[in-house]
Backbone as XML, in Angstrom:
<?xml version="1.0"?>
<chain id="A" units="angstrom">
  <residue number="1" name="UNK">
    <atom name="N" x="91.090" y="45.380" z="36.598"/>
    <atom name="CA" x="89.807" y="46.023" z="36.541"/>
    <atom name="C" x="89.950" y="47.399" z="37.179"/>
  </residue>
  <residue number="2" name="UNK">
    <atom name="N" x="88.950" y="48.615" z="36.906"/>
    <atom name="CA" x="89.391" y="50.049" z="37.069"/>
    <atom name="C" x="87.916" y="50.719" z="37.206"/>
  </residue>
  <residue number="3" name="UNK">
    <atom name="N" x="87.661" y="50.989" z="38.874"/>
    <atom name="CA" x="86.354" y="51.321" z="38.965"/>
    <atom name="C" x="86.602" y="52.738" z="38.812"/>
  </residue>
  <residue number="4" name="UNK">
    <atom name="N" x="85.796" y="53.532" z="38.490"/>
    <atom name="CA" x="85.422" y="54.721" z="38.225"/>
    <atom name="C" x="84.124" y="55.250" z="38.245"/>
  </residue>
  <residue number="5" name="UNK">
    <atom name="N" x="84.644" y="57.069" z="38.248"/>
    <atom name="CA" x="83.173" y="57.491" z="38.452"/>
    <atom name="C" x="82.692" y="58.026" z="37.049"/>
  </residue>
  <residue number="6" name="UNK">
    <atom name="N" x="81.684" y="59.304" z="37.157"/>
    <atom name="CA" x="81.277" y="60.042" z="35.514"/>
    <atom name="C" x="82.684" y="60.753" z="34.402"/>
  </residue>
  <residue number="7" name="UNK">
    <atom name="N" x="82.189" y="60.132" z="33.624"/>
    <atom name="CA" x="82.780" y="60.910" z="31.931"/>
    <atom name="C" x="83.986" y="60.225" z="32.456"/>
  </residue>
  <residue number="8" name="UNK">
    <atom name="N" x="84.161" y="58.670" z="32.722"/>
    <atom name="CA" x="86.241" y="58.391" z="32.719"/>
    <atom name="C" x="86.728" y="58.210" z="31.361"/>
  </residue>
  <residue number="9" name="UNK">
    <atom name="N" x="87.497" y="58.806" z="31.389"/>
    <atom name="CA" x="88.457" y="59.670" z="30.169"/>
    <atom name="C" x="88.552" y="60.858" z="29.581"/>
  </residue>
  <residue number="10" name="UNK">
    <atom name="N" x="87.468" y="61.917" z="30.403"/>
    <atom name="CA" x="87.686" y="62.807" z="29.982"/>
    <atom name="C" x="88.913" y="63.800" z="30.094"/>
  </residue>
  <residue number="11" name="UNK">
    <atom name="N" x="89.464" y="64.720" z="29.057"/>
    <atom name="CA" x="90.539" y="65.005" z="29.181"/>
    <atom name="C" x="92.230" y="64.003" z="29.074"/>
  </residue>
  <residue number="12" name="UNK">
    <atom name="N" x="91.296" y="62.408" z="28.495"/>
    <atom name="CA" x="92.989" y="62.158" z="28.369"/>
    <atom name="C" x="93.541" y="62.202" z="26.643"/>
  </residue>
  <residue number="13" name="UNK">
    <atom name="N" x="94.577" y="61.608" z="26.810"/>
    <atom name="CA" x="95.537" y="62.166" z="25.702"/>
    <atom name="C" x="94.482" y="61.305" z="24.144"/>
  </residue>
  <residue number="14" name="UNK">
    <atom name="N" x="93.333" y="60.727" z="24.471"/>
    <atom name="CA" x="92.425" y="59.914" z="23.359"/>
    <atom name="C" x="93.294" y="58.821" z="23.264"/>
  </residue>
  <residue number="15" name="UNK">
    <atom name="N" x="93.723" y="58.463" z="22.427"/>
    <atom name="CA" x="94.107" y="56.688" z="21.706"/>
    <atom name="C" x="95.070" y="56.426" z="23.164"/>
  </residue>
  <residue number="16" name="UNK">
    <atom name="N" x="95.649" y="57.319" z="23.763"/>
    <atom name="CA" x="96.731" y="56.731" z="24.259"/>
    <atom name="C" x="96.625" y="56.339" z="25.380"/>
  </residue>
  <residue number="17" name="UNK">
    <atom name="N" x="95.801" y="56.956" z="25.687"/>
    <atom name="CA" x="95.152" y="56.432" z="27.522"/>
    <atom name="C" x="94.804" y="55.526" z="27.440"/>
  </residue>
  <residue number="18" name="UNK">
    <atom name="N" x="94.024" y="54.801" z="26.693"/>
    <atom name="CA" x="93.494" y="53.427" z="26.365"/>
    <atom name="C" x="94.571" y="52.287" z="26.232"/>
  </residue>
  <residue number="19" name="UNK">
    <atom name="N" x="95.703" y="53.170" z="25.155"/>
    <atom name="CA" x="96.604" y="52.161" z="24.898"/>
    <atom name="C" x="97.553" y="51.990" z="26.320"/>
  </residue>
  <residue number="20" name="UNK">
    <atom name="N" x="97.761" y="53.081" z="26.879"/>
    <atom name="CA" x="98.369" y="52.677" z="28.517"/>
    <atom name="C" x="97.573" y="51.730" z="29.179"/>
  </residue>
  <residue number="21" name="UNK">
    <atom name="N" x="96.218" y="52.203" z="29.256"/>
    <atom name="CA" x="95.060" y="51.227" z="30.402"/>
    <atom name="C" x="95.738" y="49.931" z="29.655"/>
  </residue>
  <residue number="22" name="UNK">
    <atom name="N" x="95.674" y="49.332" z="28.437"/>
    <atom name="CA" x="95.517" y="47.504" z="28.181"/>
    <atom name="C" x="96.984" y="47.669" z="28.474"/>
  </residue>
  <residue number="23" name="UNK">
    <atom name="N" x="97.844" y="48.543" z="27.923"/>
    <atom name="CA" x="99.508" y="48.098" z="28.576"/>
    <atom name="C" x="99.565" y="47.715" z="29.760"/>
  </residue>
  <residue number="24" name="UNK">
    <atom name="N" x="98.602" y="48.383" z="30.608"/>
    <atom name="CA" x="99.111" y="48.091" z="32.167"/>
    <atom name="C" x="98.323" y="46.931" z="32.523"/>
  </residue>
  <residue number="25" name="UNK">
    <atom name="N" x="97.602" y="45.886" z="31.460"/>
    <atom name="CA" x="97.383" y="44.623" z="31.585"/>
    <atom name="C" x="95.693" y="44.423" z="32.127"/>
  </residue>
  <residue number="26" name="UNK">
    <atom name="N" x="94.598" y="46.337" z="32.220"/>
    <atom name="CA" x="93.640" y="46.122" z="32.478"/>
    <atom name="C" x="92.655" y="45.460" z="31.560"/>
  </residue>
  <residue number="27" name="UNK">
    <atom name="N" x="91.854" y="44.388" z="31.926"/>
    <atom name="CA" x="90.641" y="43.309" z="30.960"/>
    <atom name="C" x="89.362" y="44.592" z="31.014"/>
  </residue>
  <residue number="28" name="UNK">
    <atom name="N" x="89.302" y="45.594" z="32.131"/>
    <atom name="CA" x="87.402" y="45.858" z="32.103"/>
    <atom name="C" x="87.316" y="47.430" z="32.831"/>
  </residue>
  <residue number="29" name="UNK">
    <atom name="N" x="87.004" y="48.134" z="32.409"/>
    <atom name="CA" x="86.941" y="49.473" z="32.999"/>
    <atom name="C" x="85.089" y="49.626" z="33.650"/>
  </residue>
  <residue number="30" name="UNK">
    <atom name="N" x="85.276" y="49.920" z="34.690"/>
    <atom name="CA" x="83.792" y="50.100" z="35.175"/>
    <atom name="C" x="83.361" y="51.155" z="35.582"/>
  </residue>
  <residue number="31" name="UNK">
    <atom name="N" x="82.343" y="52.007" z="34.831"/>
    <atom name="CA" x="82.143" y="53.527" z="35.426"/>
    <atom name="C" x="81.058" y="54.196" z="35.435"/>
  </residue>
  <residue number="32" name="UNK">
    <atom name="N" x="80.803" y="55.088" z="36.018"/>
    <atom name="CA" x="79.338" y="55.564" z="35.996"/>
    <atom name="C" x="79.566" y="56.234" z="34.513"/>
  </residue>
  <residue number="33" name="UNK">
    <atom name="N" x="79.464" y="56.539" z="33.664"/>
    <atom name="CA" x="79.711" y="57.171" z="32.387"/>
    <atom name="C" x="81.084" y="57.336" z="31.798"/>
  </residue>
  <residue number="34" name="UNK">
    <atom name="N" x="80.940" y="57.379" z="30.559"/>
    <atom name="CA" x="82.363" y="57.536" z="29.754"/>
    <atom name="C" x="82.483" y="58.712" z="28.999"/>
  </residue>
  <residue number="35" name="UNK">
    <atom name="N" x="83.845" y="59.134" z="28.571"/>
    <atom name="CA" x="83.490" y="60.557" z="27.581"/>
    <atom name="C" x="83.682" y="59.793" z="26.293"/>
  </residue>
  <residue number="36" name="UNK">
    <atom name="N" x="82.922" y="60.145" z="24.870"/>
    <atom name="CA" x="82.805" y="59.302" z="24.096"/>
    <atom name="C" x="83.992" y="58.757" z="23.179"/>
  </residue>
  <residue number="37" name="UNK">
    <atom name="N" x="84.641" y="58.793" z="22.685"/>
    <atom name="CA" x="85.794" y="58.879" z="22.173"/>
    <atom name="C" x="86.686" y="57.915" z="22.807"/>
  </residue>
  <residue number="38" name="UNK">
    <atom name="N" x="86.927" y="57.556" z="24.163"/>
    <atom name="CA" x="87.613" y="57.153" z="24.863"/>
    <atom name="C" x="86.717" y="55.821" z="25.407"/>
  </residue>
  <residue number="39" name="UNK">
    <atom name="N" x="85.656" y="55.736" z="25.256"/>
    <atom name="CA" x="84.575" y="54.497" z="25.221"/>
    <atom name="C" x="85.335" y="53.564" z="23.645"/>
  </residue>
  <residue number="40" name="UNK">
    <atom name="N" x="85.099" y="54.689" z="22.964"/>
    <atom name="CA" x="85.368" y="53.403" z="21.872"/>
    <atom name="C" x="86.902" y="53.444" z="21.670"/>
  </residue>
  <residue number="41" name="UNK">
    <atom name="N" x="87.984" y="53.975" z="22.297"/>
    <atom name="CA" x="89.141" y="53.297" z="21.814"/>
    <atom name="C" x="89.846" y="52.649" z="23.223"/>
  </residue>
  <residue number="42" name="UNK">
    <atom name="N" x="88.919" y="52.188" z="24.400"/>
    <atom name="CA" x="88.736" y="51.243" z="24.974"/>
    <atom name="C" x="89.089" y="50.050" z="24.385"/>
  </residue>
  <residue number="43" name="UNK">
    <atom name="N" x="87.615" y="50.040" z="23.888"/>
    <atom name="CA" x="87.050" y="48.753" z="22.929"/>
    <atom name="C" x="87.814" y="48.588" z="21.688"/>
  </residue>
  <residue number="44" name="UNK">
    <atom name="N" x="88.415" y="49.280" z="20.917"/>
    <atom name="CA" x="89.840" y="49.380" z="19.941"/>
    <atom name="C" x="90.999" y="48.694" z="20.708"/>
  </residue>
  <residue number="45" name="UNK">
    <atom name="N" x="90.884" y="48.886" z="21.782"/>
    <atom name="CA" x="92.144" y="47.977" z="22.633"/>
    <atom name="C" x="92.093" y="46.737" z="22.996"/>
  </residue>
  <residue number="46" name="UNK">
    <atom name="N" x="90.241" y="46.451" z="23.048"/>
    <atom name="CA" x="90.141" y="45.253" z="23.850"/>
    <atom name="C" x="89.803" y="45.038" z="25.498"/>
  </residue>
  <residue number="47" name="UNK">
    <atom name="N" x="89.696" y="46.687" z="25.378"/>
    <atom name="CA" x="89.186" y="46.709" z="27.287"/>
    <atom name="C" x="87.986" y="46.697" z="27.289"/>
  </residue>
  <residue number="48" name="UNK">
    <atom name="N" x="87.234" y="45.908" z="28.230"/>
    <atom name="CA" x="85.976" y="46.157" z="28.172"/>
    <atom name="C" x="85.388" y="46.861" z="28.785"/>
  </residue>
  <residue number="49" name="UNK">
    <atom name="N" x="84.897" y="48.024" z="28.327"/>
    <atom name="CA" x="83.767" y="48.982" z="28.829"/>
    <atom name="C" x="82.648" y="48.996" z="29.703"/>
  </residue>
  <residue number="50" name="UNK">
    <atom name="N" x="82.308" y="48.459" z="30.987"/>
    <atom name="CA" x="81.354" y="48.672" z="31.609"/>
    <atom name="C" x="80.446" y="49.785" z="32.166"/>
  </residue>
  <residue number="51" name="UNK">
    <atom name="N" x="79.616" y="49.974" z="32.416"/>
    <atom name="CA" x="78.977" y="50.999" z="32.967"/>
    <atom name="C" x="77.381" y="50.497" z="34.169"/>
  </residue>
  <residue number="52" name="UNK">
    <atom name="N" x="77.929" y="51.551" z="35.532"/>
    <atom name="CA" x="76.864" y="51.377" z="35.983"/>
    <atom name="C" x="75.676" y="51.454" z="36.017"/>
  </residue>
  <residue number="53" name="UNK">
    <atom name="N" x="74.167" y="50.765" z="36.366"/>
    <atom name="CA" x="73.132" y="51.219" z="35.930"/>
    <atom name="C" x="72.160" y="51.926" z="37.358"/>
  </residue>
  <residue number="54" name="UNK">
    <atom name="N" x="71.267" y="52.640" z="36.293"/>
    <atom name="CA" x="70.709" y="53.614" z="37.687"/>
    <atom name="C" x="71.493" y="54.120" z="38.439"/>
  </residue>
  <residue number="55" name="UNK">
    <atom name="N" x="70.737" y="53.703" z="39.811"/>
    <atom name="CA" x="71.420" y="54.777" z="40.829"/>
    <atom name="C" x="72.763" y="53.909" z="41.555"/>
  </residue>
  <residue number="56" name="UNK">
    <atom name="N" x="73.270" y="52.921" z="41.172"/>
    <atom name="CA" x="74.624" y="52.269" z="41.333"/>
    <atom name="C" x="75.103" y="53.009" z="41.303"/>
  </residue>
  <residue number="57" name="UNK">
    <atom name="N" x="76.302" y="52.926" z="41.771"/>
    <atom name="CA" x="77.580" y="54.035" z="41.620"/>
    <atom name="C" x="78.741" y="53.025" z="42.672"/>
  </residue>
  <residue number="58" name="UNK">
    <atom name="N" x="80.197" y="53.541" z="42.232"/>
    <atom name="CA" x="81.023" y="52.605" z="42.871"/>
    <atom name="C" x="81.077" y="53.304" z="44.406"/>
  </residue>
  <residue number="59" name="UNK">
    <atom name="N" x="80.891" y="54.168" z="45.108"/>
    <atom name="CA" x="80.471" y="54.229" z="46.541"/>
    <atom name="C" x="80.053" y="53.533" z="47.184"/>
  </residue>
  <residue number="60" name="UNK">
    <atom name="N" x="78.530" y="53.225" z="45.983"/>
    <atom name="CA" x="77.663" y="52.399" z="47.018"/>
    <atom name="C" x="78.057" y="50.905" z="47.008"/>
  </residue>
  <residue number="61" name="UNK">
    <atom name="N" x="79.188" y="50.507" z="46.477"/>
    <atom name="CA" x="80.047" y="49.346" z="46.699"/>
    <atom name="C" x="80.507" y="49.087" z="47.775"/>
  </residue>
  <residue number="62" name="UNK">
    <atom name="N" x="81.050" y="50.086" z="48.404"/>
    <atom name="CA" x="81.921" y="49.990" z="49.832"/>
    <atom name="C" x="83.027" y="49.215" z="49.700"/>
  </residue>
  <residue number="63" name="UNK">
    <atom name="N" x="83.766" y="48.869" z="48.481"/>
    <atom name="CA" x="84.985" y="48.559" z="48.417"/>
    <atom name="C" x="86.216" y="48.809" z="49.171"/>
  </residue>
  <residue number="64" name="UNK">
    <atom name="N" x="86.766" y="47.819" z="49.695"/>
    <atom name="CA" x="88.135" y="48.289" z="50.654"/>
    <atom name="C" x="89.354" y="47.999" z="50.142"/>
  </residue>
  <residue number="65" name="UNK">
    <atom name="N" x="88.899" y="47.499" z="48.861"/>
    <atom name="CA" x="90.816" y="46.866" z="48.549"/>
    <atom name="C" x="90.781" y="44.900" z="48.414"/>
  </residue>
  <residue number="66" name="UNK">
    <atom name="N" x="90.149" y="44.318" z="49.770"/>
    <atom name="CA" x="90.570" y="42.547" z="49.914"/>
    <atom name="C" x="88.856" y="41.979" z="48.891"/>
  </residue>
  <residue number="67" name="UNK">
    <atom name="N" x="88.564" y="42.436" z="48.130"/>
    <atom name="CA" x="87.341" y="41.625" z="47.627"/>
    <atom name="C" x="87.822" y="40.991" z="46.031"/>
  </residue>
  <residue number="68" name="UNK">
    <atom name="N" x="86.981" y="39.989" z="45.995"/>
    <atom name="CA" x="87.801" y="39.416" z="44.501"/>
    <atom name="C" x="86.680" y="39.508" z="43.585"/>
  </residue>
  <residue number="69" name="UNK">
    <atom name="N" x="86.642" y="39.433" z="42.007"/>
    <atom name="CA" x="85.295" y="39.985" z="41.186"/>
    <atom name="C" x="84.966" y="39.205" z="40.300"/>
  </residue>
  <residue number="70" name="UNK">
    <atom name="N" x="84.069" y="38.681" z="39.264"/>
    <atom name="CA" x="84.175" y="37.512" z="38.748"/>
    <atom name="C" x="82.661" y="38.275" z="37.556"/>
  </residue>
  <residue number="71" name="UNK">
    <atom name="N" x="82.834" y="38.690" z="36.629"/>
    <atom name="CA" x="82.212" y="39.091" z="35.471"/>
    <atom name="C" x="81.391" y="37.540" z="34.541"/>
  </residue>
  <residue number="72" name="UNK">
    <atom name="N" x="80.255" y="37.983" z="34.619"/>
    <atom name="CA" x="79.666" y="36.685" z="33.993"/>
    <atom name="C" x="78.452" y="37.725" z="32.577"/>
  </residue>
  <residue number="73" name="UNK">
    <atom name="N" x="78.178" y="36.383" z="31.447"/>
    <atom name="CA" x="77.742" y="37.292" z="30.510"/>
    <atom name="C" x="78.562" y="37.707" z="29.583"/>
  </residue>
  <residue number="74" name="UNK">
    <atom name="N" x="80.359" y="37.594" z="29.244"/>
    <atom name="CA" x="81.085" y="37.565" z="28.378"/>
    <atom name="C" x="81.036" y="36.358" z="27.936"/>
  </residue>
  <residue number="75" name="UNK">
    <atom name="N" x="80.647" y="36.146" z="26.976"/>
    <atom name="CA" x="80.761" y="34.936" z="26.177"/>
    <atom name="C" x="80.640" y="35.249" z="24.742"/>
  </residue>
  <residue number="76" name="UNK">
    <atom name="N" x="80.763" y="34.101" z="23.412"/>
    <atom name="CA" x="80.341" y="34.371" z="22.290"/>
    <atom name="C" x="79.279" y="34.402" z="21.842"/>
  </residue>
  <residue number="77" name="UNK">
    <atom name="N" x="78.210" y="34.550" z="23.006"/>
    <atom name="CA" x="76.904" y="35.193" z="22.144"/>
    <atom name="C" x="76.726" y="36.567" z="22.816"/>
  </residue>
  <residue number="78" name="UNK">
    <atom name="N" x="78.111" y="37.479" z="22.712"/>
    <atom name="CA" x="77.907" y="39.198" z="23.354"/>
    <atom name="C" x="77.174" y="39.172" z="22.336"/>
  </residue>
  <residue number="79" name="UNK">
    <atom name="N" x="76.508" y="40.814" z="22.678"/>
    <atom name="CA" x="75.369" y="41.669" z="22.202"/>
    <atom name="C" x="75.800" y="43.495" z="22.546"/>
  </residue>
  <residue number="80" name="UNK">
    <atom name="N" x="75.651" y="43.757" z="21.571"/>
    <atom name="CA" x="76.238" y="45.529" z="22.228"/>
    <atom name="C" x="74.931" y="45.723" z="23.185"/>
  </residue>
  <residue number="81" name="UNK">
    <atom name="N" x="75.729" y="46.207" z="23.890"/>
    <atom name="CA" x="74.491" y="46.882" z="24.901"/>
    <atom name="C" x="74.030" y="46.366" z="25.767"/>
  </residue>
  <residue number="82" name="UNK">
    <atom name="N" x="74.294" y="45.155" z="26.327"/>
    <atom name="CA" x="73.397" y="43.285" z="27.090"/>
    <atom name="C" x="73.628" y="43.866" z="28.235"/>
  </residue>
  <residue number="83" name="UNK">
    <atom name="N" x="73.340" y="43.482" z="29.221"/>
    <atom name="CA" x="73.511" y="43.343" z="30.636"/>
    <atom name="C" x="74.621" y="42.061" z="31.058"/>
  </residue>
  <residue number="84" name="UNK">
    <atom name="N" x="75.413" y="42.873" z="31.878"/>
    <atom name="CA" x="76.331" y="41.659" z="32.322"/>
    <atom name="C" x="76.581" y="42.119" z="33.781"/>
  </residue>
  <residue number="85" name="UNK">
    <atom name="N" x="77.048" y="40.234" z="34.689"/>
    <atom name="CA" x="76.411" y="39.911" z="36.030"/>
    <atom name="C" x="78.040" y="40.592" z="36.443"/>
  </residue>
  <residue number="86" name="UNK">
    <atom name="N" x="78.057" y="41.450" z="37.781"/>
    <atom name="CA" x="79.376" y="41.472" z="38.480"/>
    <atom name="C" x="79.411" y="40.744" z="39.728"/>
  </residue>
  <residue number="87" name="UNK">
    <atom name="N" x="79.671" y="39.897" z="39.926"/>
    <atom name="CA" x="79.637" y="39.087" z="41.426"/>
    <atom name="C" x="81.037" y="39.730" z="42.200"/>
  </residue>
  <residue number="88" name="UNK">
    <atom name="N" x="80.776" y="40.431" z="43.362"/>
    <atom name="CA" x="81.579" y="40.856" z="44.205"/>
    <atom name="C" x="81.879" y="39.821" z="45.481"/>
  </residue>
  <residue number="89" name="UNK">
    <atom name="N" x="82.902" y="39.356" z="45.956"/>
    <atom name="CA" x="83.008" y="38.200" z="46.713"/>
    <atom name="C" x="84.083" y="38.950" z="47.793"/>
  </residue>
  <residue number="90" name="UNK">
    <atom name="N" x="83.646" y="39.338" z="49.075"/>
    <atom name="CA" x="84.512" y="39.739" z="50.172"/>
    <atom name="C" x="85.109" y="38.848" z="51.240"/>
  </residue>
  <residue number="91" name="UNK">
    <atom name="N" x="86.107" y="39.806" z="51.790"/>
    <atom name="CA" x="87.022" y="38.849" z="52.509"/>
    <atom name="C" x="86.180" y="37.748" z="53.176"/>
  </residue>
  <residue number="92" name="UNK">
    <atom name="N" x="85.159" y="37.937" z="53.782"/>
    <atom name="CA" x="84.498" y="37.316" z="55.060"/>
    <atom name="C" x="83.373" y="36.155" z="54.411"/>
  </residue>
  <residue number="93" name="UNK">
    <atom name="N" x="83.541" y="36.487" z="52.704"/>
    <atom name="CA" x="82.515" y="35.180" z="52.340"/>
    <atom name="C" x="81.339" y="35.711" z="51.744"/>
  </residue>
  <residue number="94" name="UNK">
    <atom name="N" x="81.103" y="36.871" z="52.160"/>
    <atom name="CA" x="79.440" y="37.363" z="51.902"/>
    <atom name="C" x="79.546" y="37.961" z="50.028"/>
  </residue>
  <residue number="95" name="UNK">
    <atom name="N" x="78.692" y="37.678" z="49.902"/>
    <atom name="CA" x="78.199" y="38.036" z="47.734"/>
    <atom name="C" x="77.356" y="38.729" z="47.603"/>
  </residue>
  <residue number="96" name="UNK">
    <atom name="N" x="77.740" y="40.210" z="46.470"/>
    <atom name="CA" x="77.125" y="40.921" z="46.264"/>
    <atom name="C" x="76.597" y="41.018" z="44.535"/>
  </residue>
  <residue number="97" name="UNK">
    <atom name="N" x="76.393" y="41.037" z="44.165"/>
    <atom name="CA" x="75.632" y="40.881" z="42.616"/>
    <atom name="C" x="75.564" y="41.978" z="42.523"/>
  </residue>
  <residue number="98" name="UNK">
    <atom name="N" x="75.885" y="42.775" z="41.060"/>
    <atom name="CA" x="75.835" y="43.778" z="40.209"/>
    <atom name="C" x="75.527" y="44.049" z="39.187"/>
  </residue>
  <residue number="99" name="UNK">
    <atom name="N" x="74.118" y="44.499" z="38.853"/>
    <atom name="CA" x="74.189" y="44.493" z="36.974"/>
    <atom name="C" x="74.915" y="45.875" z="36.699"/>
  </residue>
  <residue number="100" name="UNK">
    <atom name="N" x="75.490" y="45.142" z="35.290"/>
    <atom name="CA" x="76.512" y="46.507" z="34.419"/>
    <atom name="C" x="75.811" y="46.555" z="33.408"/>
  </residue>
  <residue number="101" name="UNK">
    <atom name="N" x="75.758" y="47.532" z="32.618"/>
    <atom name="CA" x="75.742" y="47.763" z="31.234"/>
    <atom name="C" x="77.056" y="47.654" z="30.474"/>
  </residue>
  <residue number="102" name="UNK">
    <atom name="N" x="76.912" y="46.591" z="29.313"/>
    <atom name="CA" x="78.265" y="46.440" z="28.299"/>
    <atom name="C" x="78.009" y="47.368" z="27.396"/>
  </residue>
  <residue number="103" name="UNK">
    <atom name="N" x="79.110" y="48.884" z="27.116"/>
    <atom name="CA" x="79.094" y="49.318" z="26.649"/>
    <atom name="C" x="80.031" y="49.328" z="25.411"/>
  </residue>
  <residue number="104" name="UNK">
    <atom name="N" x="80.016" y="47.852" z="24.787"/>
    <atom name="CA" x="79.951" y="48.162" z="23.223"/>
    <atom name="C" x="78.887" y="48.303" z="23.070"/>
  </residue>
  <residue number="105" name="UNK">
    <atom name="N" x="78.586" y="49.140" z="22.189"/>
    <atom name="CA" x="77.558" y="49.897" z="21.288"/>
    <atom name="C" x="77.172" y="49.550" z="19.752"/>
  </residue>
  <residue number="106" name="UNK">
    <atom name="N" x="78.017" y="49.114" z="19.513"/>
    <atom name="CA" x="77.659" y="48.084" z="17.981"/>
    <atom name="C" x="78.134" y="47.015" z="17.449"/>
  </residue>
  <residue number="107" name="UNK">
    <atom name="N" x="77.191" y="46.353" z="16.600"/>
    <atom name="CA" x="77.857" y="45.081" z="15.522"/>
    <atom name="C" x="79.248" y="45.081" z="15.682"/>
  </residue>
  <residue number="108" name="UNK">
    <atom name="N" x="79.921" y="45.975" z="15.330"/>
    <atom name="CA" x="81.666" y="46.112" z="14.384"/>
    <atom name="C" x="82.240" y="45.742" z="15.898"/>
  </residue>
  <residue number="109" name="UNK">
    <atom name="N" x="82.032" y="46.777" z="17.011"/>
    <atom name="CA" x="82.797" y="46.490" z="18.195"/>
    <atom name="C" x="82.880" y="45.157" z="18.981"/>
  </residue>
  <residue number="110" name="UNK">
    <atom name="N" x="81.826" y="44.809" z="18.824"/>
    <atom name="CA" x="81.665" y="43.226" z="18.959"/>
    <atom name="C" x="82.854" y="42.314" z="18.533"/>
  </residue>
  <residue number="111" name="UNK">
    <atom name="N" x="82.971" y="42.420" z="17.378"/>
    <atom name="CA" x="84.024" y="42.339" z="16.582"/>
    <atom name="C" x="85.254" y="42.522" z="17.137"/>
  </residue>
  <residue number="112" name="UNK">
    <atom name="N" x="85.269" y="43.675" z="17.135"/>
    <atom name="CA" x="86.732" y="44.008" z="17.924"/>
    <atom name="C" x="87.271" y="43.581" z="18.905"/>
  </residue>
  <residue number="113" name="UNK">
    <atom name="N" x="86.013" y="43.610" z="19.475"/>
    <atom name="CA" x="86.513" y="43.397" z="21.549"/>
    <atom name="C" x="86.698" y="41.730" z="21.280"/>
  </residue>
  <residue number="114" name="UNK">
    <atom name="N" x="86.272" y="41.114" z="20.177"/>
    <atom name="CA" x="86.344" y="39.328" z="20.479"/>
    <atom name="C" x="87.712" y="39.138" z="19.793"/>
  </residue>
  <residue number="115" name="UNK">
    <atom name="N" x="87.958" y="40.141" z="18.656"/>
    <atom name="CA" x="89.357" y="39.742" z="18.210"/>
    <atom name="C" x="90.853" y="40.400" z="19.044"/>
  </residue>
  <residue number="116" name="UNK">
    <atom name="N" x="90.237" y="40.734" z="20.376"/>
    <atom name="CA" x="91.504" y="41.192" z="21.172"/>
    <atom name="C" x="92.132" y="42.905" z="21.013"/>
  </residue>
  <residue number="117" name="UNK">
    <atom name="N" x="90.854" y="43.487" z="20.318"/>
    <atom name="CA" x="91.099" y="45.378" z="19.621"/>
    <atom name="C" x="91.010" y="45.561" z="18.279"/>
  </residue>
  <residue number="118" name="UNK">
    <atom name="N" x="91.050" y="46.784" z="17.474"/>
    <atom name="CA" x="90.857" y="46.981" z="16.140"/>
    <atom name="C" x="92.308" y="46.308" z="15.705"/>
  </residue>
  <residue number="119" name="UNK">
    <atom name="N" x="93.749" y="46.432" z="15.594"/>
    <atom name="CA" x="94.313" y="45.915" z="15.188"/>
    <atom name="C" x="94.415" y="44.173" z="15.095"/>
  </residue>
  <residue number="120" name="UNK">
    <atom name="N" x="94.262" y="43.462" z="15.656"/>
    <atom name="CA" x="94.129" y="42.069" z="15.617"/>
    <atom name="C" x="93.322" y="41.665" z="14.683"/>
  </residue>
  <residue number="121" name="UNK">
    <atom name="N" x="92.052" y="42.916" z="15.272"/>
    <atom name="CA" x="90.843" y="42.165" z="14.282"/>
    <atom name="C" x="90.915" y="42.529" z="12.206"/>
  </residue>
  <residue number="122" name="UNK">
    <atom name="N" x="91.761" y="43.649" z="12.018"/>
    <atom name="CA" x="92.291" y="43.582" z="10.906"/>
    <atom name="C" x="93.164" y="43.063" z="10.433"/>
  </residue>
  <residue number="123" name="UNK">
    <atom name="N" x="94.202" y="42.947" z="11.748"/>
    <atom name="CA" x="95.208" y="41.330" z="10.755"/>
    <atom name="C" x="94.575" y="39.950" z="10.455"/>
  </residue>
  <residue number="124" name="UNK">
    <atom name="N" x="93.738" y="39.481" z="10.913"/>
    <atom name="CA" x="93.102" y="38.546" z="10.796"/>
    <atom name="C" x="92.130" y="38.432" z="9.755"/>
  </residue>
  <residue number="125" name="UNK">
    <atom name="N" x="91.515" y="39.777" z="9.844"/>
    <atom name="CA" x="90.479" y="39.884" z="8.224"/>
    <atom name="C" x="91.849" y="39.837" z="7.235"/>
  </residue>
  <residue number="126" name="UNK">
    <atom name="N" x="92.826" y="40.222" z="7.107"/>
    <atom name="CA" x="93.691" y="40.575" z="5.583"/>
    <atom name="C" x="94.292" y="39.023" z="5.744"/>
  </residue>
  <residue number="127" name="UNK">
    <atom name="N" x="94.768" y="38.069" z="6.957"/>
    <atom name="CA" x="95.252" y="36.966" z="6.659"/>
    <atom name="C" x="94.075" y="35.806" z="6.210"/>
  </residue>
  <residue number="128" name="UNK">
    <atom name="N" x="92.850" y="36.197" z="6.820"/>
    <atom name="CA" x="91.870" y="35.246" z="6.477"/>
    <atom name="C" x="91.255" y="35.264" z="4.966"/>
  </residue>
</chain>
C-alpha cells in the first residue's frame, strides 16, 4: 500500500509507473488526488486507486511506520465511485477508521480491476 499526497503521478513516465508500482507487488495506492492518466493505468494494472475524502489527508494519520491496515468494501458487488472502510490498527491496540473514495470511475474499470488489469481482462474475453 502507498500513501500519498495531491496529483500522485504527476510527471511520471504514464503506463510505466503503474507498471513498476504492481511490479513492486503494490494492491492500493492512497492519495489526496491523482493526475488523470495515471488514475486509470493504475486500474489497467490492477492497483487500486484510493482517494482521500474532505479534509483527510495522510498527515492527519500520524503514521509512524508499526501500524497494520485492513481495507473493507472490496468485494464483488464494487461500484465505481463507492466508499470504502480503511481500518488503521496501531502498535498499542487502538483503531482508527477511514473513509476512502474508490476511484474507479466506471462500468469497464470495474471490470478490469476484478480481472487483475486490462490485459487479463482481455485474455479472458478472447478465451471465453
Amino acid at each position: 500500500m502507498i500513501f500519498a499526497g495531491e496529483e500522485y503521478g504527476t510527471g511520471s513516465s504514464r503506463d510505466w509507473a503503474a507498471k513498476g508500482t504492481q511490479l513492486l507487488g503494490v494492491k492500493a495506492v492512497i492519495a489526496k488526488s491523482y493526475e488523470r492518466i495515471h488514475r486509470s493505468n493504475l486500474v489497467g494494472m490492477g492497483v487500486l486507486p484510493l482517494q482521500f475524502k474532505g479534509s483527510d489527508t495522510l498527515a492527519g494519520l500520524n503514521l509512524n511506520g508499526d501500524e497494520s491496515f485492513d481495507l473493507t468494501g472490496i468485494n464483488d458487488n464494487l461500484k465505481p465511485q463507492q466508499d470504502v472502510q480503511l481500518s488503521i490498527t496501531r502498535k498499542d491496540g487502538s483503531r482508527q477508521a477511514v473513509t476512502l473514495l474508490l476511484r474507479i470511475d466506471t462500468p469497464i474499470e470495474v471490470d478490469y480491476y476484478k480481472s487483475g488489469g486490462i490485459l487479463p481482462y482481455v485474455l479472458k474475453e478472447l478465451v471465453g
